[in-house]
N, CA, C and O of each residue as an XYZ file, in Angstrom:
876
protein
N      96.542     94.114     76.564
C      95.706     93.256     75.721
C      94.897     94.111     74.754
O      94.197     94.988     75.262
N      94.898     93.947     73.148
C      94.209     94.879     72.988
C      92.262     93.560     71.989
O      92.049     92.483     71.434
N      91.855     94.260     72.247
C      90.366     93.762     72.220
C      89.690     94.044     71.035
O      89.562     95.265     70.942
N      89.064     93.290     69.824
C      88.473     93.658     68.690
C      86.850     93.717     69.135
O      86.177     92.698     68.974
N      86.143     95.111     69.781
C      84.803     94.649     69.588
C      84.051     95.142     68.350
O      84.272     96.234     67.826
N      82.945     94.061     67.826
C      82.420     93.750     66.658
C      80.662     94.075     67.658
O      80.338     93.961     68.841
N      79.795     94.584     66.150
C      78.216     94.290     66.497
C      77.849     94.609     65.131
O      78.607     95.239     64.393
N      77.029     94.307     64.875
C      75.459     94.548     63.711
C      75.463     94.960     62.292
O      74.571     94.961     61.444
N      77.055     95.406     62.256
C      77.096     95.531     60.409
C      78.262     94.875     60.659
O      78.820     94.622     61.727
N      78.642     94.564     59.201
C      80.006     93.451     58.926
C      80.710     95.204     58.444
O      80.169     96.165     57.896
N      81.714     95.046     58.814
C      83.056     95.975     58.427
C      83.425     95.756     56.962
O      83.895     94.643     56.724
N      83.290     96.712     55.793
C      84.420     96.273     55.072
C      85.813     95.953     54.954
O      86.444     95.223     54.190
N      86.163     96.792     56.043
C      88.178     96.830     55.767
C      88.397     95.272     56.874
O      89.521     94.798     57.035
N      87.389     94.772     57.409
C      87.544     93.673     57.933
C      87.524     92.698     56.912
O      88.400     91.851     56.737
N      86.284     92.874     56.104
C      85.579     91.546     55.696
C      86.178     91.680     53.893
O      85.830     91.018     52.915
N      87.138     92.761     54.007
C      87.961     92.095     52.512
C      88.319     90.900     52.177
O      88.297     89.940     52.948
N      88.701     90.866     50.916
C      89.190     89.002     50.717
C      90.735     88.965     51.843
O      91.329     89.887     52.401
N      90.901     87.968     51.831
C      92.031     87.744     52.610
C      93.432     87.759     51.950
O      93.522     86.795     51.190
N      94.597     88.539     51.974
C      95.539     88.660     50.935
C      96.924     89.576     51.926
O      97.173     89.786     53.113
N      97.455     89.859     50.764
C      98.849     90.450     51.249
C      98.633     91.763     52.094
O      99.297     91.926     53.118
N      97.804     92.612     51.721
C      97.339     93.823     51.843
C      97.027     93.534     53.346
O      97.666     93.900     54.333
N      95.944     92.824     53.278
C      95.021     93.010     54.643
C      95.456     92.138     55.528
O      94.747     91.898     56.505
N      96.865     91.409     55.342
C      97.162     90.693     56.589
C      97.442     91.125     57.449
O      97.093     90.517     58.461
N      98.134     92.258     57.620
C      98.122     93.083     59.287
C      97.200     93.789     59.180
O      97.485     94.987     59.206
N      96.092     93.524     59.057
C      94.755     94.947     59.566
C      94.599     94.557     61.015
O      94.626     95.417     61.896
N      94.373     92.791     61.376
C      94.258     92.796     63.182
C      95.624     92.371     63.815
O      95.689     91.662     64.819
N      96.423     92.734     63.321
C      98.003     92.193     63.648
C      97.505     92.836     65.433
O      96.797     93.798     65.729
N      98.109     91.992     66.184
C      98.359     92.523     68.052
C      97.203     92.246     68.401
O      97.232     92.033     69.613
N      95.979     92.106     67.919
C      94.493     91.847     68.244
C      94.879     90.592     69.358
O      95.936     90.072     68.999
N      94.406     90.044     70.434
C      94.731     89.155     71.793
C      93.127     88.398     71.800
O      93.069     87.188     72.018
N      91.860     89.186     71.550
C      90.707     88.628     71.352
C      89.127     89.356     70.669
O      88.899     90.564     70.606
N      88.652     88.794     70.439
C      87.923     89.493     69.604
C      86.236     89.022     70.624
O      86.073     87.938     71.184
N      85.187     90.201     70.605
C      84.076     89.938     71.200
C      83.069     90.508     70.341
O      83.011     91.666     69.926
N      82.306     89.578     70.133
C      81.057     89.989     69.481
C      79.827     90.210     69.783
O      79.312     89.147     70.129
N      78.868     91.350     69.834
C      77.836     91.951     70.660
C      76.387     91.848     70.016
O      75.413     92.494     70.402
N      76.409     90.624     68.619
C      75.365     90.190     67.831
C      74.812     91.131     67.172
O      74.987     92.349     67.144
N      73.776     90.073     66.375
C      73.561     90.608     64.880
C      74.534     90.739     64.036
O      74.515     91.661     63.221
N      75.465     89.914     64.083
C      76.405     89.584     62.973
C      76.243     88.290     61.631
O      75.278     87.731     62.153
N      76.391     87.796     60.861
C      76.580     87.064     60.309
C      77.198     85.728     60.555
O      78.346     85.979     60.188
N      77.213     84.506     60.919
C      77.921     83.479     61.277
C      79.234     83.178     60.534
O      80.332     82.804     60.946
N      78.916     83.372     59.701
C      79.869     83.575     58.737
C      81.266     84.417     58.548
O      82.373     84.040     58.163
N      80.651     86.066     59.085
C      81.845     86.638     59.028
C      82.509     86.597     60.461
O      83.446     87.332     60.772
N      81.904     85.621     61.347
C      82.576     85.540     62.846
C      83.711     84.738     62.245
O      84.897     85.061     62.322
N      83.068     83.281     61.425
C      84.212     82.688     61.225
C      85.357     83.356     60.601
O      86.514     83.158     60.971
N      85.029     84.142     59.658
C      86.144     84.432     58.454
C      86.758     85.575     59.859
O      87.734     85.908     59.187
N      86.890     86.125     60.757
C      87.742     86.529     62.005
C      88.443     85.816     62.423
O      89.670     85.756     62.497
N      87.437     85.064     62.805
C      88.437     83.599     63.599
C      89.452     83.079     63.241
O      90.447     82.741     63.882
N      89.120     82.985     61.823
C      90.274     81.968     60.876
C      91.162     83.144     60.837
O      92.232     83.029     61.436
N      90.896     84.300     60.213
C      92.101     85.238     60.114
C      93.177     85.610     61.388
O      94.326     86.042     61.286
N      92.542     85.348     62.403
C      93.102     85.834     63.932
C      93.548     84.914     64.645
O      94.363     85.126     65.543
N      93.164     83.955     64.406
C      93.357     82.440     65.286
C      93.084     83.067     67.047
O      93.146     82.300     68.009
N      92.954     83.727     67.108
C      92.463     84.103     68.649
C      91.139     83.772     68.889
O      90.516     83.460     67.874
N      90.435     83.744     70.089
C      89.426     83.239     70.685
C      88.652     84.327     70.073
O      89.189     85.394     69.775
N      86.788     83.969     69.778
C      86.053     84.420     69.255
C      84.932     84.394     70.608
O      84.240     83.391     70.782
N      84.850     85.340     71.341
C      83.402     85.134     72.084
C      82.104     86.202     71.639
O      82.192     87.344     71.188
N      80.813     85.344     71.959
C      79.838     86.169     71.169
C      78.503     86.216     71.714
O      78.192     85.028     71.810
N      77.940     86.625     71.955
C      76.527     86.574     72.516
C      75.287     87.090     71.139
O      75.686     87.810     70.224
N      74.069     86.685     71.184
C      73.401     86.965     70.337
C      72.142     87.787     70.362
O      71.154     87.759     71.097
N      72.474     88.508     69.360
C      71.345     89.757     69.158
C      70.300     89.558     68.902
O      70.185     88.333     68.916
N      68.913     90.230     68.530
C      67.845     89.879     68.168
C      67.285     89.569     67.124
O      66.078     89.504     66.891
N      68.563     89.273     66.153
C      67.864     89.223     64.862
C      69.511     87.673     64.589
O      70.023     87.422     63.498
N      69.767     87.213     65.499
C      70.413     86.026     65.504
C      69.817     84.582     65.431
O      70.387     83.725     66.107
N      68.627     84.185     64.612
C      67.995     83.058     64.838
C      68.629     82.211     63.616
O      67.862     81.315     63.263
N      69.874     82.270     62.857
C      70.206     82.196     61.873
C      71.381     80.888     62.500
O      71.802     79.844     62.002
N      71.597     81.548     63.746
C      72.430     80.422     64.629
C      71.813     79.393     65.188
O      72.556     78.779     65.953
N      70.683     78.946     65.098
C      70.066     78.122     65.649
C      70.440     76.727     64.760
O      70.195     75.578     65.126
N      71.196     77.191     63.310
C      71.401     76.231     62.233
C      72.286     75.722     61.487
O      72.446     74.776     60.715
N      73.336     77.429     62.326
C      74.663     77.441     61.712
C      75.040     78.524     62.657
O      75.124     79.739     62.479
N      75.240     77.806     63.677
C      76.266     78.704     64.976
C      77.324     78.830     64.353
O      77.404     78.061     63.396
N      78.240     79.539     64.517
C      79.536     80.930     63.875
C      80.583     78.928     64.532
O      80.726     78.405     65.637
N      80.838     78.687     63.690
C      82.383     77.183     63.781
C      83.830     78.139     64.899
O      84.338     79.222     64.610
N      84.028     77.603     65.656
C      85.404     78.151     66.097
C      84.944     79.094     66.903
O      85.939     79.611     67.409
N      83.965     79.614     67.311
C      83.334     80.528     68.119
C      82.947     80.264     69.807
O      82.785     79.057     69.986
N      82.852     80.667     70.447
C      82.576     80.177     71.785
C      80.874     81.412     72.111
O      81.070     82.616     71.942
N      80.079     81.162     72.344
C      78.627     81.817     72.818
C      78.753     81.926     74.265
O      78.278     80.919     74.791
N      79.188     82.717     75.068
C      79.089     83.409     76.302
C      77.639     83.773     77.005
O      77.389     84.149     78.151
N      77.009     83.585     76.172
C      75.443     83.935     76.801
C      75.524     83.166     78.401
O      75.878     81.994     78.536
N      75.141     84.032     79.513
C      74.611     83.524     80.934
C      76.565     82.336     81.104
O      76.768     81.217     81.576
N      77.568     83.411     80.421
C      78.450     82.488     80.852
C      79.647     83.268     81.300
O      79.447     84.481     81.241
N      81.116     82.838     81.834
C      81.891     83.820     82.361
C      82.671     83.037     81.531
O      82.408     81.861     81.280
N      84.001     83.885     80.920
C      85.259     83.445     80.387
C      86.167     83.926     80.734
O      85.995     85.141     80.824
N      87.189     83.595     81.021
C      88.249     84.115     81.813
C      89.737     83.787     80.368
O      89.908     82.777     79.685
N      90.420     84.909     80.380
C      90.926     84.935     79.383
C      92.327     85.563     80.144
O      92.081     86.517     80.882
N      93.582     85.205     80.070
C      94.905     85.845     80.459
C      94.266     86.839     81.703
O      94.427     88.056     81.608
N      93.547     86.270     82.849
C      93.461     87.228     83.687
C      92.133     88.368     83.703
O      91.468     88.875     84.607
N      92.132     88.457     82.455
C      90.739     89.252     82.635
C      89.273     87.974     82.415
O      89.117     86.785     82.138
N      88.547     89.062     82.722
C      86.688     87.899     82.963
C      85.678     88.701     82.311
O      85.228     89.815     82.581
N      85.401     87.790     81.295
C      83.950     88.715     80.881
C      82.939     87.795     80.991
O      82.990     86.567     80.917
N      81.928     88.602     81.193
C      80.552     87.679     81.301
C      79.426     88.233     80.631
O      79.091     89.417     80.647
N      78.934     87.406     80.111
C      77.619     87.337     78.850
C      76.575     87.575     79.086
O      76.333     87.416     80.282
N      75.414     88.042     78.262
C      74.170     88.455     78.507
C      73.953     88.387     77.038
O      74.871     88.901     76.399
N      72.944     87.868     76.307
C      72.507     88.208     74.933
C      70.936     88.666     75.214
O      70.201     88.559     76.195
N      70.756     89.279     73.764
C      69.599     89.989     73.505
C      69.021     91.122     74.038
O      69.405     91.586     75.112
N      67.893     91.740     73.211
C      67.230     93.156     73.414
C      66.151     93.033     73.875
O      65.695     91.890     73.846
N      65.246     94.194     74.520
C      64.194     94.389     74.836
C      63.383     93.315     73.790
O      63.558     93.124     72.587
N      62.232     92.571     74.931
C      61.115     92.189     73.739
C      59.956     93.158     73.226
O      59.050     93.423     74.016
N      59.943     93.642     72.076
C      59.237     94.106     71.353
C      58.136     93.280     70.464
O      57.188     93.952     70.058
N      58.169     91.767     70.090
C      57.109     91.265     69.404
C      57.985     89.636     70.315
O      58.869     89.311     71.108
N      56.779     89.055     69.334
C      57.293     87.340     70.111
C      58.137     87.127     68.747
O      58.114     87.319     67.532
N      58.882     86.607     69.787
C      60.481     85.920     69.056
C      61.289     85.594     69.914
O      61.088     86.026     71.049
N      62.323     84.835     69.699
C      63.306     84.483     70.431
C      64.503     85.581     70.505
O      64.810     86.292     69.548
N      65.104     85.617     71.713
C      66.542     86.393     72.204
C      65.406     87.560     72.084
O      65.314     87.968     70.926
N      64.856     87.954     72.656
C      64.048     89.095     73.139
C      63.548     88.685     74.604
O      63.037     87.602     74.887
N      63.795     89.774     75.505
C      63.300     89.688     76.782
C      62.140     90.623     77.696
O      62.019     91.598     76.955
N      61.345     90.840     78.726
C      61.064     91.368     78.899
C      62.293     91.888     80.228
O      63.439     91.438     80.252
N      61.741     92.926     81.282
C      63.206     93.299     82.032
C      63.126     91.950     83.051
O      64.136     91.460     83.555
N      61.899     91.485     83.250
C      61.512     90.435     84.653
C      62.638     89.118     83.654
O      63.471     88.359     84.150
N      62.398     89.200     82.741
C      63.726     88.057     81.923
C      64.749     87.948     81.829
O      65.446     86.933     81.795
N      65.114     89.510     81.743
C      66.525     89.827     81.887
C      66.979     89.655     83.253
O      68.142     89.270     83.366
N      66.405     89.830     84.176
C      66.807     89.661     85.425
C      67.213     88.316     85.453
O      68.401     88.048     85.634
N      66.092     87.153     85.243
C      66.712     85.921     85.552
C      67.579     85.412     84.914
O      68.204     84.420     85.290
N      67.782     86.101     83.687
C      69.314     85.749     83.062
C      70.148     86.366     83.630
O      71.339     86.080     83.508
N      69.619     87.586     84.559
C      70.702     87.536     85.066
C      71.600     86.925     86.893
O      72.703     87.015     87.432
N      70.133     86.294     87.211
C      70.566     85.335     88.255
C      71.298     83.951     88.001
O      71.927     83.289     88.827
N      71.038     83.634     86.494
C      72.074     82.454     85.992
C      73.042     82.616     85.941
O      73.667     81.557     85.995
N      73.877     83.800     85.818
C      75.206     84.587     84.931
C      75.385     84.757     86.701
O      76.050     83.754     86.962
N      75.277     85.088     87.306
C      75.261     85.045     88.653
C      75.957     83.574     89.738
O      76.857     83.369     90.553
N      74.826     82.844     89.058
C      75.719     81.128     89.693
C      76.664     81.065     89.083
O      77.729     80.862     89.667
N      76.625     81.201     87.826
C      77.763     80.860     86.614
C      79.246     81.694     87.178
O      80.315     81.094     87.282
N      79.090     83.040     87.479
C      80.188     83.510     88.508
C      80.665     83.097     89.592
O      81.855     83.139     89.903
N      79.646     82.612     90.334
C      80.087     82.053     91.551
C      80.830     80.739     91.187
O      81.945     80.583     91.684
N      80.554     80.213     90.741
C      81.097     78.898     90.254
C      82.223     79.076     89.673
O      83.053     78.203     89.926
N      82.645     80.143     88.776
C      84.031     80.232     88.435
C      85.192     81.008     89.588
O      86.415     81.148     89.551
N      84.393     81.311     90.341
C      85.268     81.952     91.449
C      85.493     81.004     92.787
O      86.136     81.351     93.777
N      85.030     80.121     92.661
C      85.504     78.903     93.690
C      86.154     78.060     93.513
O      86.789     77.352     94.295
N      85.961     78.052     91.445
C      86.996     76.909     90.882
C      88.833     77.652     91.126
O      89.848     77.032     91.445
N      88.654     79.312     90.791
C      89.692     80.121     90.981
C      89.936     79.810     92.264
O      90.907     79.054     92.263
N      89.572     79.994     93.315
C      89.809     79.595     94.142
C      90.548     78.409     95.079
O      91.419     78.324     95.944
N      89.584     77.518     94.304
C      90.308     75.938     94.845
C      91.878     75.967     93.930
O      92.858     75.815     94.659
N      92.192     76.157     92.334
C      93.216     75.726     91.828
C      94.017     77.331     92.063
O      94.908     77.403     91.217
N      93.986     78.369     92.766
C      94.557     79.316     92.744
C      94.884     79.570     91.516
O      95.958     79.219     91.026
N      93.510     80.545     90.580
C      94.061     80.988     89.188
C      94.352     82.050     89.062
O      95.304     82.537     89.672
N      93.552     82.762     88.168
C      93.922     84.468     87.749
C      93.499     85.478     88.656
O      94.071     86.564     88.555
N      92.395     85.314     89.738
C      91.503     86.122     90.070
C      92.949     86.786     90.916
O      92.499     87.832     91.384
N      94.586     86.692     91.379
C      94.993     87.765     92.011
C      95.189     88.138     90.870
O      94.693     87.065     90.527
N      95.431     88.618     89.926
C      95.272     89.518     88.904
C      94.563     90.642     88.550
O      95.020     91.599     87.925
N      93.146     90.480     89.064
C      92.569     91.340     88.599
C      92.417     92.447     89.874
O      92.821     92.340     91.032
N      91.699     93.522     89.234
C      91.004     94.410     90.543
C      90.400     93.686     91.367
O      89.507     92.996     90.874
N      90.653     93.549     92.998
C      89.933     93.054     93.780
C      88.607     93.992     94.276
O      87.917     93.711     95.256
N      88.432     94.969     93.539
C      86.842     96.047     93.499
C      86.316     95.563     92.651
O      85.204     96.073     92.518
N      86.624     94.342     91.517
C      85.595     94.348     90.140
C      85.542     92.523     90.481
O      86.435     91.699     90.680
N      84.337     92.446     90.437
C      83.720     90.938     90.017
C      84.329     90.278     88.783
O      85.033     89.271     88.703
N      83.790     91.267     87.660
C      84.303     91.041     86.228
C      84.810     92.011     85.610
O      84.613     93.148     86.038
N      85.673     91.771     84.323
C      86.220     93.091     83.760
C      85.504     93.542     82.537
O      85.732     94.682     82.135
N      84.781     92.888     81.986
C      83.930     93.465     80.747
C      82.746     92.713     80.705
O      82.827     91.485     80.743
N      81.548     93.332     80.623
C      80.476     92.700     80.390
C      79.713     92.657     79.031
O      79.184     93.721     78.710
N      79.566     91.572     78.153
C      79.402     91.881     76.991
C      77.566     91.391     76.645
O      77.151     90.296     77.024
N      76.672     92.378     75.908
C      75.434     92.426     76.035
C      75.308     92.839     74.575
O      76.187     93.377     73.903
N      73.765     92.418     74.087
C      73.738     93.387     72.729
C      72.557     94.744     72.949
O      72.218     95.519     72.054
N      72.181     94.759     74.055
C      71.075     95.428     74.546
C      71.851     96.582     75.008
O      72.905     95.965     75.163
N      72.169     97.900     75.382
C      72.626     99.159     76.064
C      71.547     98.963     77.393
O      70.584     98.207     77.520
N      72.091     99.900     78.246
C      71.819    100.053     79.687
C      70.614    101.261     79.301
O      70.667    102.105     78.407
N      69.565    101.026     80.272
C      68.193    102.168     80.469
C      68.834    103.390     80.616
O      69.055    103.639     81.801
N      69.276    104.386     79.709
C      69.738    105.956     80.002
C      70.519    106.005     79.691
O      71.107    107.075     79.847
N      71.255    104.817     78.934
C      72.998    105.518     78.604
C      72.678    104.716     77.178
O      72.378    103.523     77.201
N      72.774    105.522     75.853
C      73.225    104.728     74.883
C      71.917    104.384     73.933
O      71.791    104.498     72.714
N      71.174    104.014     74.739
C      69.583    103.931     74.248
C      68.806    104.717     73.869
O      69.035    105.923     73.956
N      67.376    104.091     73.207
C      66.382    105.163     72.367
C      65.359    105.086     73.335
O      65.412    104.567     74.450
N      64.448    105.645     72.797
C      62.991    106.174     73.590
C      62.135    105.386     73.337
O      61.140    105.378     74.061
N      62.247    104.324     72.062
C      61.445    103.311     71.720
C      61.470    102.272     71.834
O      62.517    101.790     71.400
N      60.433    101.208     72.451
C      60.754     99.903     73.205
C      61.834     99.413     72.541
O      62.988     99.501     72.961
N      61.418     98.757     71.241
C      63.230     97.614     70.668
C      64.093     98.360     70.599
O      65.083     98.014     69.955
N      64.066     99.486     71.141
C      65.762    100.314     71.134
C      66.004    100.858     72.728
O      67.013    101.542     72.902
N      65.284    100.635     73.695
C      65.372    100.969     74.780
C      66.169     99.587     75.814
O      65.993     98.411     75.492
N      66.718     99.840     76.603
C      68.028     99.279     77.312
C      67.358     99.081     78.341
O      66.290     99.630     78.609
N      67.928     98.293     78.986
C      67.495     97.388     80.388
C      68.298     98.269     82.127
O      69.381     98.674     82.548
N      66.877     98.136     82.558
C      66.976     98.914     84.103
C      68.290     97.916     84.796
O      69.263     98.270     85.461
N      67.968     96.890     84.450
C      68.804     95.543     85.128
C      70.033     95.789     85.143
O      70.661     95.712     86.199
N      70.740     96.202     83.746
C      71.899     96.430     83.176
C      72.574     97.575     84.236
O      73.802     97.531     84.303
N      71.891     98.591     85.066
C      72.748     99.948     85.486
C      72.829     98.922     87.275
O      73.592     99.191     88.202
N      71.801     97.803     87.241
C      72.103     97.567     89.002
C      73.316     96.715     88.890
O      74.150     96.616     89.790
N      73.397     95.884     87.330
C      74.659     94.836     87.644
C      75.814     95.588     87.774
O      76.593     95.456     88.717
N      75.959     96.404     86.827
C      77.720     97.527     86.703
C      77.320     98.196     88.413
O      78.399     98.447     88.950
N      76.530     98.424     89.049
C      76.707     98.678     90.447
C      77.267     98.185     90.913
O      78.343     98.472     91.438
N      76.366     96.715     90.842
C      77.282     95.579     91.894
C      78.970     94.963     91.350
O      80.031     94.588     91.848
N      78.419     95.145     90.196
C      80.251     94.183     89.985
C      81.380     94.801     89.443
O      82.393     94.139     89.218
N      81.302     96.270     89.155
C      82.328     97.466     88.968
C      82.898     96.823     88.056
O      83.962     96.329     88.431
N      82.509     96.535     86.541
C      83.777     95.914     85.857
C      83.812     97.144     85.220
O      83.010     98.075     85.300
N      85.398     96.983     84.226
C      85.796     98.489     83.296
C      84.789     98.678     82.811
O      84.079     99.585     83.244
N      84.301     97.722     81.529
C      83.476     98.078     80.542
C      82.077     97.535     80.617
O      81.832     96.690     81.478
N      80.984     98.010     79.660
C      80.207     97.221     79.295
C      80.170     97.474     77.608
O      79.958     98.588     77.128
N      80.404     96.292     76.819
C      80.040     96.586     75.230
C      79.298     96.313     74.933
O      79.149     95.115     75.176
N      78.376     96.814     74.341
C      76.975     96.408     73.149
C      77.145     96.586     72.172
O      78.231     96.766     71.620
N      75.704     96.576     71.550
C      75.052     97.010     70.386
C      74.303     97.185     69.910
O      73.722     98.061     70.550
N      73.713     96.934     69.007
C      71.757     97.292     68.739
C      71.515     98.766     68.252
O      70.607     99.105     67.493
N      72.594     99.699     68.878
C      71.647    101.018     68.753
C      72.950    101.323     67.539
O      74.152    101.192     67.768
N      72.306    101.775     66.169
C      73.268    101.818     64.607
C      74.116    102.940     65.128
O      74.027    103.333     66.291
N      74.933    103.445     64.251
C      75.506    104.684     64.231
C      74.443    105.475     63.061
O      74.298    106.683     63.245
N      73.941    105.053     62.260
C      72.507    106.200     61.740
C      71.537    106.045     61.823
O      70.687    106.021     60.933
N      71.404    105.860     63.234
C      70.330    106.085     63.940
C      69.932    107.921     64.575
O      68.912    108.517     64.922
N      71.646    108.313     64.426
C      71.172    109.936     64.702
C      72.071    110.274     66.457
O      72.625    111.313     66.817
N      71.941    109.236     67.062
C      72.101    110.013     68.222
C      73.051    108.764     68.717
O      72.800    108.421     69.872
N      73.823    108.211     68.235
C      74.701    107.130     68.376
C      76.140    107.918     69.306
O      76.582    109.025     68.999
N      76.525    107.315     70.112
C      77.883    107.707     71.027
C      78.770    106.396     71.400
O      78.418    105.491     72.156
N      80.051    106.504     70.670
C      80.575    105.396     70.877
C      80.737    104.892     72.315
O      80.241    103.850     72.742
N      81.509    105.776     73.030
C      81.680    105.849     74.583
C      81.211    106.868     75.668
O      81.476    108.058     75.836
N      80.430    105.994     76.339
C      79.614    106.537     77.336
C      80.307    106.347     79.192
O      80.605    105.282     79.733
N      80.377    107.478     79.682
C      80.806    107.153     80.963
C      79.444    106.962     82.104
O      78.577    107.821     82.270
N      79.508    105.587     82.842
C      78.444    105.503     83.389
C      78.907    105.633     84.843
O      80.085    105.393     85.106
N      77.997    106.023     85.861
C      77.838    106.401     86.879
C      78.597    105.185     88.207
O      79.092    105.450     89.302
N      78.434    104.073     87.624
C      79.267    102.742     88.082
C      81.037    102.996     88.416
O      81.716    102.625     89.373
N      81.442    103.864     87.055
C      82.789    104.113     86.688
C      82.859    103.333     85.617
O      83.913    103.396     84.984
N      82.159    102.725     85.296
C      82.179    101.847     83.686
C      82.537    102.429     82.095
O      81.602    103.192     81.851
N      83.043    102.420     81.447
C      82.788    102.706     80.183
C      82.029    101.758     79.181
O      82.211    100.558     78.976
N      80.975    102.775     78.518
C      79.847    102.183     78.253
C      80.498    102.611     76.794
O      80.982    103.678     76.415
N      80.251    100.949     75.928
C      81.510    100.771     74.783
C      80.611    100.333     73.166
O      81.000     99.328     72.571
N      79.702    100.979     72.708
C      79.166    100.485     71.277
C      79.992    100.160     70.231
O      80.636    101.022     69.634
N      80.033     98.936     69.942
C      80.728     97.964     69.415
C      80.273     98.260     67.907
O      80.971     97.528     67.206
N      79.308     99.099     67.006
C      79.070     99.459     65.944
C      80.041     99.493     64.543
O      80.782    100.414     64.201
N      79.808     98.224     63.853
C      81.394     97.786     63.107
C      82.088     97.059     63.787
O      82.016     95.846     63.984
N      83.008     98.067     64.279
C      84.239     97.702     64.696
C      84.827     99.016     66.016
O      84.667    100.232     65.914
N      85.338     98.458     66.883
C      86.116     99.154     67.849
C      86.948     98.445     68.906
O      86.738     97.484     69.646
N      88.179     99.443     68.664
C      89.500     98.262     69.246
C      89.305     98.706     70.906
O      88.941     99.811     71.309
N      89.595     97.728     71.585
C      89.802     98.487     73.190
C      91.225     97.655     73.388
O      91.663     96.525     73.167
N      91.848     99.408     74.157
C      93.397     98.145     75.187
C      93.169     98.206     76.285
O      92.940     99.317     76.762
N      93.148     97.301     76.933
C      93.529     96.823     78.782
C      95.107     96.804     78.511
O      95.849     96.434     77.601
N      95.266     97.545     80.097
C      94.619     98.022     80.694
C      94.147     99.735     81.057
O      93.853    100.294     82.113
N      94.258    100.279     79.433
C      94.232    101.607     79.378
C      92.386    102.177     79.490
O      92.018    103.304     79.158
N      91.544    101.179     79.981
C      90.587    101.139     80.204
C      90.389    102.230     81.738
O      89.281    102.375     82.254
């Protein structure tokens, strides 16, 4: 499967006009995930180009969706999607740094992340009762990608609150061993940007900055 992850600047060689040229730029693309602070807009103009599923969680500077959610898009926030066998599950937003919405403190993040929690359990009993994908996957991993726009406390993150990553984030990849986790938030000129980070879980820790393709199961 190979995976389009997207976060916080629009791509040019993506977001060209649509034409002869650029019709195979996502040729083989299977799904595309978005790690916020994107444009609603250029989710759609993906969507339409890819006809594949669009999932997305929202960043801190996403209040733009409150008016014009991304059309054709699915929002994963506190949700699990199960896609040809693999499962990702959602988390949106960054550290709170001022009052605003999709900002958390970590005591917040936690209880989002006890929702994302039922929300698993619940898809693993429905797997269960109709016998779905779950023999498919690793029976060591809960989920296979966890998609966030926040980075994990020590991997990926800055020293300064709205750029600093959540303690929460290193206990969940404990408990649920999935391959990846993708974000975003932290730029590539910001200075100290690393696309892929190996975390202590066995995770690969995946900044979605632009654009970056992942294949399963070369994860």
């Amino acid at each position: 499967m190979k995976i389009l992850l997207i976060s916080d600047h629009e791509d040019k060689w993506l977001w060209d006009k649509w034409s002869s040229y650029g019709a195979n730029k996502l040729e083989g693309v299977d799904l595309i995930l978005s790690a916020g602070d994107l444009s609603p807009y250029y989710l759609e103009f993906l969507v339409t180009m890819t006809n594949v599923p669009l999932l997305y969680i929202r960043g801190n500077h996403d209040s733009q969706y409150d008016t014009h959610a991304p059309e054709g898009c699915l929002n994963i926030d506190e949700q699990i999607y199960e896609y040809n066998g693999i499962r990702i599950a959602g988390l949106g937003g960054s550290k709170r740094y001022k009052e605003g919405k999709d900002m958390y403190t970590e005591r917040e993040m936690q209880k989002k992340i006890s929702r994302l929690r039922r929300a698993l359990r619940r898809t693993e009993m429905k797997n269960r009762l109709r016998g779905g994908d779950s023999a498919k996957r690793d029976p060591g991993s809960r989920v296979d990608i966890i998609l966030t726009h926040a980075p994990c406390k020590g991997y990926g993150d800055m020293d300064d609150l709205p750029h600093s990553g959540f303690m929460c984030f290193n206990d969940l990849l404990d408990e649920w061993k999935p391959k990846a986790l993708c974000y975003g938030h932290i730029h590539q000129e910001y200075g100290n940007f690393k696309r892929v980070i190996d975390h202590p879980s066995g995770a690969k820790l995946i900044n979605g900055n632009e654009k970056y393709f992942i294949e399963l199961p070369d994860l």
